[in-house]
C-alpha positions in Angstrom: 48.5 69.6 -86.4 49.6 70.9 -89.4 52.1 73.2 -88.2 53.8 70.3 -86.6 54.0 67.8 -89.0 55.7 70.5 -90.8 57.9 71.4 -88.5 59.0 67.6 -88.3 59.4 67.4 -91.9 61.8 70.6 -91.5 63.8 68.9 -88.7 63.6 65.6 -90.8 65.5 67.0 -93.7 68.0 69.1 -91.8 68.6 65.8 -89.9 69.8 64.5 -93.3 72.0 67.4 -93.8 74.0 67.1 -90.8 74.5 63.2 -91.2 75.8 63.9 -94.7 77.9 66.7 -93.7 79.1 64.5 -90.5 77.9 66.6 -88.4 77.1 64.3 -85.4 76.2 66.4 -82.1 73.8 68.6 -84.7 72.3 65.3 -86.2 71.3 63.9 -82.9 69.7 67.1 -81.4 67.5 67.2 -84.9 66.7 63.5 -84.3 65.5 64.7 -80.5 63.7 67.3 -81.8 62.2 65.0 -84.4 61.4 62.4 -81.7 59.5 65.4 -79.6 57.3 66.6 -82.5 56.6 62.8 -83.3 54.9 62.5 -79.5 53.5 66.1 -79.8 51.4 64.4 -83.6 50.8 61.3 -81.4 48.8 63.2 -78.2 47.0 65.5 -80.5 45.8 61.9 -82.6 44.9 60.3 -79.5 42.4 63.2 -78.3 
């Protein structure tokens, strides 16, 4: 669990980077990729 809330926080911040540098196509595959590790935290809360 820990291992992926880190990795979201990773994506979460590099998402920020890219929508300050205006770098769209990289800012929405880092907002997938954030979206996937938020249902990854959600399955492993639910079991």
């Amino acid at each position: 669990m820990q291992s992926l809330v880190e990795n979201y926080e990773t994506k979460k911040s590099s998402a920020l980077n890219f929508m300050k540098n205006g770098q769209l196509n990289a800012y929405f595959e880092a907002l997938i990729e954030m979206n996937n590790y938020k249902k990854l935290m959600f399955t492993v809360c639910s079991n």
